[in-house]
Structures are given as C-alpha cells and as structure tokens.
C-alpha positions in Angstrom: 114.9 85.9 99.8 112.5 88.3 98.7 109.1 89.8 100.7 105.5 88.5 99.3 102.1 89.9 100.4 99.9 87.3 98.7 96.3 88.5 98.1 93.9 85.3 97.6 90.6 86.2 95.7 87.4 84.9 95.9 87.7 81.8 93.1 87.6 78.1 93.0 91.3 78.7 92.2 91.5 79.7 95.5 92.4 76.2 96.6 95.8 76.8 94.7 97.2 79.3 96.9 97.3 76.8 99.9 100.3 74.9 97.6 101.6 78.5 96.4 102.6 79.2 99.7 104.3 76.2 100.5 105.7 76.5 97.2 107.2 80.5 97.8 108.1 79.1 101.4 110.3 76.3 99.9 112.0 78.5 97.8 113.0 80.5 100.7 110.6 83.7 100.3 108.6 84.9 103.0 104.8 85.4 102.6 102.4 87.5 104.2 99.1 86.2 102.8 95.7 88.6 103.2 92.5 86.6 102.1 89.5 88.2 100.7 86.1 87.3 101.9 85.4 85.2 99.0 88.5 83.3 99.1 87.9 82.5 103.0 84.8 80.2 101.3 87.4 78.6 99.9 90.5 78.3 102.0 90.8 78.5 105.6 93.3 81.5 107.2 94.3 78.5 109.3 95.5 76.4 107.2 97.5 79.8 104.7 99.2 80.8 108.2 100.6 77.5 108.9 102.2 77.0 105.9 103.0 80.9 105.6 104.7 80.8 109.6 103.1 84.3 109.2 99.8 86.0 110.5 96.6 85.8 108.0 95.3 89.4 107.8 91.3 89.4 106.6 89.6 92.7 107.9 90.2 96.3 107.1 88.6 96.9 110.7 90.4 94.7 112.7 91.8 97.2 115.2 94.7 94.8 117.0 96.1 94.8 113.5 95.4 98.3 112.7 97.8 99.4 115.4 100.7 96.6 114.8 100.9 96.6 111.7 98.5 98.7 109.5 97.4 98.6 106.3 99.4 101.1 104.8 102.6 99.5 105.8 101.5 96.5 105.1 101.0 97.2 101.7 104.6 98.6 101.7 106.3 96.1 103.7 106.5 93.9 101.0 108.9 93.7 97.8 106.8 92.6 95.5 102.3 92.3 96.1 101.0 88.8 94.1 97.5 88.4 93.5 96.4 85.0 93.1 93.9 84.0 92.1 93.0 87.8 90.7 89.2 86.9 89.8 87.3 89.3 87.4 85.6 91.0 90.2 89.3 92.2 92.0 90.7 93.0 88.5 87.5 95.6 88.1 88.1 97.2 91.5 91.8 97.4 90.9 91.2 98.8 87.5 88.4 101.4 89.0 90.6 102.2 92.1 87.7 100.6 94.4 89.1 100.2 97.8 86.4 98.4 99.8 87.7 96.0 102.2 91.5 95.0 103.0 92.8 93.8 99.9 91.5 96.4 97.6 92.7 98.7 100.3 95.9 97.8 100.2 96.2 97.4 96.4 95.8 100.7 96.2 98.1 101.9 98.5 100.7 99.7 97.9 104.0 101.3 95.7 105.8 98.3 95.2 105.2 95.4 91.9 102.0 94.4 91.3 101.7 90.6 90.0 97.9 89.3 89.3 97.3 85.7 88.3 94.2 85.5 86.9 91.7 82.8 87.3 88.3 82.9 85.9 85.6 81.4 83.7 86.7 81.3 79.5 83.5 84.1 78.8 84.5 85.9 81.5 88.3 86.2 81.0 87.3 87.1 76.7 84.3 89.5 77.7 85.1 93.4 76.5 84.9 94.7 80.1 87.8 92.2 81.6 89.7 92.9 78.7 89.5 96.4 79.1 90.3 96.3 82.6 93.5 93.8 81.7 94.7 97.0 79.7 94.0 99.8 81.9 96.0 97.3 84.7 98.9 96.6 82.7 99.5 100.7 81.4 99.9 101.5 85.2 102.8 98.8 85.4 100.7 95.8 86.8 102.3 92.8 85.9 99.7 89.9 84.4 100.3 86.4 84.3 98.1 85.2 81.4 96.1 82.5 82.6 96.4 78.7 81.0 94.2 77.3 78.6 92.3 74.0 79.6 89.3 72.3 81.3 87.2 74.7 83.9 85.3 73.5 87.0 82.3 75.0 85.1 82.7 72.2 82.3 83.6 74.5 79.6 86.8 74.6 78.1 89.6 77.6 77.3 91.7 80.2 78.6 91.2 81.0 82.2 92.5 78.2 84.6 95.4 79.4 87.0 98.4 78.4 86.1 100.2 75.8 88.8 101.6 77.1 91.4 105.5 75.8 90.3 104.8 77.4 86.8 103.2 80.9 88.9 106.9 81.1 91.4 108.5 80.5 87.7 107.1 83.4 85.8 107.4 86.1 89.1 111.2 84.5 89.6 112.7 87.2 87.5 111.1 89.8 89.5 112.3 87.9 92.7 115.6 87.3 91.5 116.5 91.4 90.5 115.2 92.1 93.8 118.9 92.6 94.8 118.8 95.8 92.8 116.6 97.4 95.7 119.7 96.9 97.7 121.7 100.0 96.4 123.6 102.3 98.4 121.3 103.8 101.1 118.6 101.0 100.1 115.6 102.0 98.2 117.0 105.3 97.5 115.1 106.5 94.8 112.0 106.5 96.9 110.2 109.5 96.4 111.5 110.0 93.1 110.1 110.7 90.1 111.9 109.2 87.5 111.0 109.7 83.4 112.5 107.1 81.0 112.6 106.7 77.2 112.7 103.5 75.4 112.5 101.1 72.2 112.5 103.4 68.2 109.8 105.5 66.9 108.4 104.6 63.4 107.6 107.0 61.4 105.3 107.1 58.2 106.1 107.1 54.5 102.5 105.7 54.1 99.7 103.7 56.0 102.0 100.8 55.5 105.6 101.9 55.8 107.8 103.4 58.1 111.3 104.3 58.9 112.2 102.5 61.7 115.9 100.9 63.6 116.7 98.2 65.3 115.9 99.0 68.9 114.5 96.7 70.8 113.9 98.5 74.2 115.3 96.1 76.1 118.2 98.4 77.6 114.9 100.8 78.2 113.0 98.6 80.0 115.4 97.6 81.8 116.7 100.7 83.6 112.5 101.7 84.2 112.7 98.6 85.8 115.3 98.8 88.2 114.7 102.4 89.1 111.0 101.0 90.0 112.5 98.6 92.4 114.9 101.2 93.9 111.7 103.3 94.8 110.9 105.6 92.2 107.5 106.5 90.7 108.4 105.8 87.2 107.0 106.7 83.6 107.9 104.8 80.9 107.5 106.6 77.8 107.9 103.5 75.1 108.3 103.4 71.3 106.6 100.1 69.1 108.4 97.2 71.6 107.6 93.6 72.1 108.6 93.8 75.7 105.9 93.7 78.8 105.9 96.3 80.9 108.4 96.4 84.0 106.3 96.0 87.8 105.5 99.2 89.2 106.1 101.2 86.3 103.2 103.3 84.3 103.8 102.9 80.7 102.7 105.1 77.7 103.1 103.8 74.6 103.9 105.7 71.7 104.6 105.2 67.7 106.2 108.7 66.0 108.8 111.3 67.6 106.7 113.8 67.9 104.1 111.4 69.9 106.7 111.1 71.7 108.3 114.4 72.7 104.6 115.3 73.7 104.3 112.4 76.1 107.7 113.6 78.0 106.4 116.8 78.1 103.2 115.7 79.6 104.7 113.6 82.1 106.7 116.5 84.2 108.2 117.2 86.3 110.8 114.5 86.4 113.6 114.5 89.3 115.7 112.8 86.4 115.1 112.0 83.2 116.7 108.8 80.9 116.2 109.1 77.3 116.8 106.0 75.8 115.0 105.9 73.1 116.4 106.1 70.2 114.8 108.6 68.3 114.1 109.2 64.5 115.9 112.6 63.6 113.8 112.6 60.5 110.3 112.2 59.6 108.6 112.0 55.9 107.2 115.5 55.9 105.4 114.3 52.6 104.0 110.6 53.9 101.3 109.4 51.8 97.7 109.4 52.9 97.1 105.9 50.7 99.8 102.8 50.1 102.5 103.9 47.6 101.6 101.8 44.4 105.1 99.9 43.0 104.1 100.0 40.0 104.6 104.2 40.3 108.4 104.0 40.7 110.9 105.2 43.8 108.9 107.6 45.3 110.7 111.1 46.1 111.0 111.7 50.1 111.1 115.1 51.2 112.6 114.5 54.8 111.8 117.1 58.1 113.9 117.3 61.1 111.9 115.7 64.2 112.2 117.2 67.7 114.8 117.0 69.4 113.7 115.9 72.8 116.7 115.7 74.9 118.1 119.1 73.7 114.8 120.1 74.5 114.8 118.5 77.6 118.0 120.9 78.4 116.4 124.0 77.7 112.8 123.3 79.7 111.4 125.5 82.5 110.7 122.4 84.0 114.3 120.6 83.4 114.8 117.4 85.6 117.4 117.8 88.5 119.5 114.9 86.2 119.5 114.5 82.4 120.9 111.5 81.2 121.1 110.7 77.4 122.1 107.8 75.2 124.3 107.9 72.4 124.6 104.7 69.9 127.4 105.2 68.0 129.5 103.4 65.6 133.0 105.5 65.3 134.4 107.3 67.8 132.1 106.6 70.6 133.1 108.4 73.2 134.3 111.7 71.2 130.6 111.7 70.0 128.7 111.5 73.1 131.4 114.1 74.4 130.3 116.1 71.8 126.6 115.6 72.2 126.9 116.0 76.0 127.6 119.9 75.2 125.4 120.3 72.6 122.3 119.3 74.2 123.1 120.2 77.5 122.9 117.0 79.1 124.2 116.2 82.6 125.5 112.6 81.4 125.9 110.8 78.3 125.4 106.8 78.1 127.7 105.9 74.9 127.5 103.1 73.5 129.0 101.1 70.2 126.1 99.3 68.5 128.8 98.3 65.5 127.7 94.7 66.3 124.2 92.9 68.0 123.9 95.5 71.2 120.6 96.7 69.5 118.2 93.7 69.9 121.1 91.8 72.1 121.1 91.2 75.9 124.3 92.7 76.2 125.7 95.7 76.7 129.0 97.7 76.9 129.2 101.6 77.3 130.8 104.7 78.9 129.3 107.0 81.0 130.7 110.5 80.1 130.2 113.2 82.3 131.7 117.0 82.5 134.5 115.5 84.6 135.2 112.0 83.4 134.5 109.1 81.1 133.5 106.1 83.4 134.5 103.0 81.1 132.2 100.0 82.1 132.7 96.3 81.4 130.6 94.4 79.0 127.7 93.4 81.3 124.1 92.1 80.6 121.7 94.9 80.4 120.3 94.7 83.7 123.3 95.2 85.2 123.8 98.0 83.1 120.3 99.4 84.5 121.3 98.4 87.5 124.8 100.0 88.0 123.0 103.5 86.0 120.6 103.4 89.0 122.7 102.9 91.5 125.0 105.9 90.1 121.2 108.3 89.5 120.5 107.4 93.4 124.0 108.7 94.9 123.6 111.9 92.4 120.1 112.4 93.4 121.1 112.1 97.1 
C-alpha cells in the first residue's frame, strides 16, 4: 500500500478524479485528496472524502488544519504527490514556482515524486508556453503522464483528454510498486542527502553526423537515481543520449560529450556520494570535422585525445563526496580490473560488472561490489534490485 496526496485541478476532467479515488482505494492505496478552487466547480469535497475515507483539505488558511496537520507535512506525508487533472494553469505555476493557494503551496514544498496528468484543450496542450513548461517540469524529475488523444468537451479533436482512471493507476503502478525500496534499513535514510549519479554513454563527434558511441542504455543509471530518490535523497542525474524518462523526484541534466559531462558533475557539488555510472568515452576525435565526411574521400584518418577522466577526478577534488562509487564493465577478469581501477582512481567502491553478454541494454544485471576490504559477490538480479540493494548498502555507509 503506498501514500497518495491527490491534487485535483480546476478542469472538466475534474469529474475523473471522483472514480480515481475509488480506483487508488480498490487497489489498496490510501489517498489524501486536496482540491483546488477550480476543481471544487467541478467535484464536491463531499463526495472525494467519502470515497477517499480521508479528510478533503481546500484552503491554505484553514487554521484547524494548519495546526493538525499542516501544509508542510502534508506535502511530505505522502509517498508519492499525483496531480490530476494538472490543467495548463497549475502546470505554469508549478513550472514558475508560484505558490498561491494550498495546492501550489504544497507542490512546492513537497520532496517526494511528483506525477501530473494532464488534461487540457488540443491548442492548449501544443501551444509553445505549455510545452515549455512540460520541459522545465520534467528536468526537475516531475513525472508526466502524456495525455490521450481523442474527442474534447470543447468539440475539437486531439491530444489532451485525461487518460482513464484504470489506465492513470496503470502508468504510476511502477512507482507504487518500488515503493518498498523506501523501506531500507533506518527507513528513508538518505533523507537529507545529496546524492550525484551518472548514467547512459556519451557520443562523441567525428562530424555533424557521426559519433563514437556504446551500448549503454542507462537503465542500470536510472535506476539507482531512482531508488536513492525514494530513499530520501535530493538527487542529480547527470545523463548521457538515453531513451529512458526521468526517475520521480530526481533533477536531470542531460548531456551528449564527456567533457559536457565532467562539467555538469562539477557543477552539481557538493555531493554526499557520488555514482558514476556512466559509461564514459575515454576518447574523443580531437580532429572531428566541422561538415559531413564525404565517402567518396576515403577512410578518414582519426587523430584520437584522451577525454576526462571524471571519476579519477572525482578522487582528487577539494570538494570529493563523503562516498565514491564507480562502475567498471568489463569483459575478462572482472573483478581483478575493478580491483585495479579501485586504486587507481581512488574510489571508495567499485561496481564490476561482465557486459560479455546483453547486460548493456538488458534488464538484468550481475556484479561485485569490491571495496578496500572485500569483494561482495551478488546474485544475478534485475536492475532495480541492483539499485536497490546499492542504496540500501550507500544509506548504512552514509549513516
């Protein structure tokens, strides 16, 4: 069973969030709904407490509420905040960091997930400002469900309807369902925490048109940003090119080269530990053309320069996080390798792993954990566990 503090904006969508509840409820999810003042025009807080068994909350200035249960814990009472329906109005405020009334309030208090569903008309939803709002949203970790595509109470016709609220429970469940990873030892542990991760390849340029790239996917990434978001931490995502949404609660920075990228750790310190992921490009054309390279010219001659090393760097840095973690992807001898590379870069741990067969790109995952003391041999395991059981081991170190 997981915590939901439902925010219901002011749309004609609003009806939906009546059947939401009911929905969340049979599931066996409890729901603390908060209703805007242009969703009470559309739903009644009688009607979203009865089937919520819980209190509606409506006013910022409500004082009874104030002193039982105020805004700032309510906001963080939660495990996961769903907005739904987000109209275009809330998504602006959210994006500008407006907090005007409860709801916006609490949005931006909140540190837990952020889900908005949103629901608006098709001009609205494609207009530049929305757009630009959906972006600014999503690079701070909000999570948004992409509305469906259909018939609009307004008679026109495209993308902007709410999804149904079976389809809405279906697309949060995997958020729902890793809730159990908040549950490590000593609970959220990491809260507090800031906690710097690096994820997917780096591309970098022979011309406008061609890179040198691997077969990272991220997903191992992603993964471990998410689960140290839902054990507490403030977390910074520093991502290569990845087809892979960004984790609830987690501010992502996308990036394409290694050099883009060692600037973007170094921007984002301090760091109370740092997981580099990423696996990196050690070289870079240093004579990439400025225009295609024509076939017809031959095999062009590469000149190859070393690219930053950023977790070597990491190790030497006035600012070095508290716990350094690296990956290694290795073929032969894994963990004589990461052994190896643990010295040499001056790392705290090593995450070794044999990407002989479909680990990069695959949803599973088998690697050792080799410290100063000890190589920790783990089983084969999906990838979220392995972020999870990585978290788990970050939040006994850390405390």
């Amino acid at each position: 069973m997981a915590r939901i503090l439902l925010i219901v904006g002011g749309g004609i969508a609003a009806y939906k969030a009546a059947e939401l509840v009911r929905v969340a409820r049979k599931a066996g999810h409890e729901i603390t709904p908060v209703l805007t003042g242009g969703g009470a025009h559309f739903v009644t807080p009688m009607s979203l407490a009865a089937l919520a068994e819980s209190p509606v909350y409506t006013s910022l200035w409500d004082l009874k509420d104030e002193t039982e249960m105020g805004h700032i814990q309510l906001s963080r009472a939660a495990d996961l905040v769903l907005v739904c329906p987000a109209t275009a109005d809330l998504l602006a405020k959210m994006a500008a960091g407006i907090a005007d009334d409860l709801a916006t309030t609490l949005l931006l208090a909140t540190d837990k997930p952020v889900v908005a569903a949103p629901a608006m008309n098709v001009r609205m939803w494609l207009h530049d400002a929305t757009r630009a709002n959906i972006a600014t949203l999503k690079s701070r970790g909000v999570t948004i469900l992409d509305p469906d595509e259909g018939d609009m109470a307004c008679g026109e016709y495209g993308p902007g309807r709410l999804p149904e609220p079976d389809d809405i429970m279906a697309r949060i469940a995997p958020l729902l369902e890793s809730r159990g990873a908040l549950e490590l030892p000593g609970g959220r542990a990491l809260e507090g925490k800031h906690i710097l991760v690096t994820a997917g390849p780096t591309h970098e340029p022979i011309d406008p048109v061609r890179v040198i790239a691997n077969r990272s996917s991220g997903k191992q990434g992603f993964a471990i940003a998410a689960a140290a978001a839902r054990a507490g931490a403030r977390v910074t995502l520093v991502s290569g090119p990845v087809a892979l949404p960004t984790p609830g609660g987690v501010a992502r920075i996308d990036v394409v080269t290694a050099e883009q990228m060692a600037d973007a750790v170094e921007q984002a310190l301090p760091a109370d530990a740092a997981i580099l992921v990423a696996a990196v490009a050690d070289w870079r054309v240093a004579n990439a053309a400025s225009s295609k390279l024509k076939k017809g010219n031959g095999p062009p001659e590469l000149t190859f320069a070393p690219n930053p090393d950023i977790l070597k760097a990491l190790g030497e840095h006035p600012d070095r996080p508290r716990l350094l973690v690296g990956f290694a992807a290795e073929t032969d001898d894994v963990v004589a390798n990461a052994q190896s590379k643990l010295a040499s870069k001056k790392a705290d741990w090593i995450v070794a792993n044999d990407v002989g067969g479909d680990v990069m790109g695959g949803a599973r995952n088998r690697v050792h954990l080799v410290t100063n003391d000890a190589v920790e041999d783990w089983p084969d395991q999906s990838k979220d566990d392995v972020a999870t059981h990585l978290i788990a081991r970050i939040s006994e170190e850390l405390n």
